[in-house]
C-alpha positions in Angstrom: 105.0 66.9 111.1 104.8 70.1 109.1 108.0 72.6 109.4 106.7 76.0 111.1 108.2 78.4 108.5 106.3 75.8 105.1 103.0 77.2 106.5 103.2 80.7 105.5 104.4 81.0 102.3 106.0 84.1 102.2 108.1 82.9 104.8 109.5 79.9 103.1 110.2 81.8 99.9 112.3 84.4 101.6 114.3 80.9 103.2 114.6 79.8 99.8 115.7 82.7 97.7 117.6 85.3 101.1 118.0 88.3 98.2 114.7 89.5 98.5 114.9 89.8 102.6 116.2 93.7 102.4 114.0 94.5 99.4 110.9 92.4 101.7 112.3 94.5 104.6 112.1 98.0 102.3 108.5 97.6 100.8 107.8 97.1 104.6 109.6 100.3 105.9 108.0 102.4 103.1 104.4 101.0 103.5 104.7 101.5 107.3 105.5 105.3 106.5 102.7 105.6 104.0 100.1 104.9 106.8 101.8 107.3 109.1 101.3 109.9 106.3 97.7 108.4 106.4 96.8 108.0 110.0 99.0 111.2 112.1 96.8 114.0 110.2 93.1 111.8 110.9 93.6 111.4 114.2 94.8 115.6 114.8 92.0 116.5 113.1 89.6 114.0 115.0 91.1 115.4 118.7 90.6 118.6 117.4 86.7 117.7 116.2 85.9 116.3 119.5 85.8 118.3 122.9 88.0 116.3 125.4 84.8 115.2 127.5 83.5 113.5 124.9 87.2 112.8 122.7 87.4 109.0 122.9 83.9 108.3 122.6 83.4 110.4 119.0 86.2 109.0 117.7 85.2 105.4 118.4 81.8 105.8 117.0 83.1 108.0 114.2 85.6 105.8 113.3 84.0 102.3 113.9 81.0 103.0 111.7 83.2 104.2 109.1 85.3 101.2 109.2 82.7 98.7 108.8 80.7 100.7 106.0 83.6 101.6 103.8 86.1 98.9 104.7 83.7 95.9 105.0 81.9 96.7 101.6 84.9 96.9 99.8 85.7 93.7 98.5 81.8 93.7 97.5 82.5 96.9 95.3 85.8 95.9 93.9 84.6 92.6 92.7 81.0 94.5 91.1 83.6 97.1 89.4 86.0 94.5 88.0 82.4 92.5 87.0 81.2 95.4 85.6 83.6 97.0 83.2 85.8 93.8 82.5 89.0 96.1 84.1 91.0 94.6 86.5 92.4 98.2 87.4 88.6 99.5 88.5 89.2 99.3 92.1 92.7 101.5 91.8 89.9 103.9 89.6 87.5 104.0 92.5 90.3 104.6 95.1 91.6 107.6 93.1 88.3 108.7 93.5 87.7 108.3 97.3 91.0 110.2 97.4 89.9 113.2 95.3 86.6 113.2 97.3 88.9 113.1 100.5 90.9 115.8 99.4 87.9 118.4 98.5 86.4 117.4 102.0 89.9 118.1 103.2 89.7 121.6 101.6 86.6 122.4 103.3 87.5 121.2 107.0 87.5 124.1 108.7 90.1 122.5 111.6 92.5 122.0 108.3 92.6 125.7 107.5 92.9 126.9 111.2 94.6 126.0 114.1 93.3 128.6 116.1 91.2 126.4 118.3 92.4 124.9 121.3 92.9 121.4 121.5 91.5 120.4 125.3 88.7 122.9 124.7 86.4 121.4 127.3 
């Protein structure tokens, strides 16, 4: 019989060598704030897109479609990059990319520059 903690490997290395448990533990803190950065501002901005009536429903399609678009072609466009130009680093490139293009959308949003409008506008 297999022991539980040999099948995931990260597991038995922090077993093995327990000084990398608080750094383990760190990388996880900081990453779990990074996508709070990430999602708290989407999903204001989505509530204040959508009307209430129809709130849960926009966001679900909006956000579903985008998911399997961006995030299921990804590994399809990282690999053609890295095939392409022979640089490991192209799918970092084309992140910074989709960040700049994220941030000039973010400029013109115009529920970014104003708060004026209600949120349970109905």
């Amino acid at each position: 019989m297999i022991p539980g903690y040999s099948l995931h490997p990260g597991d038995a290395a922090m077993h093995e060598e327990g000084w990398r448990i608080p750094f383990l533990i760190a990388g996880a803190v900081a990453g779990s704030m990074a996508l709070g950065l990430l999602c708290v501002p989407q999903l204001a901005t989505i509530s204040a897109t959508f009307r209430t009536a129809v709130r849960f429903a926009g966001f679900a399609i909006a956000y579903d479609i985008s998911t399997s678009i961006f995030g299921g072609t990804a590994p399809m466009i990282g690999s053609g990059v890295i095939s392409l130009n022979d640089d490991p680093l192209m799918p970092a490139h084309y992140m910074m990319f989709a960040c700049l293009v994220g941030l000039f959308a973010l400029r013109e949003d115009p529920f970014a520059r104003s708060s004026s409008r209600p949120v349970n506008e109905g």
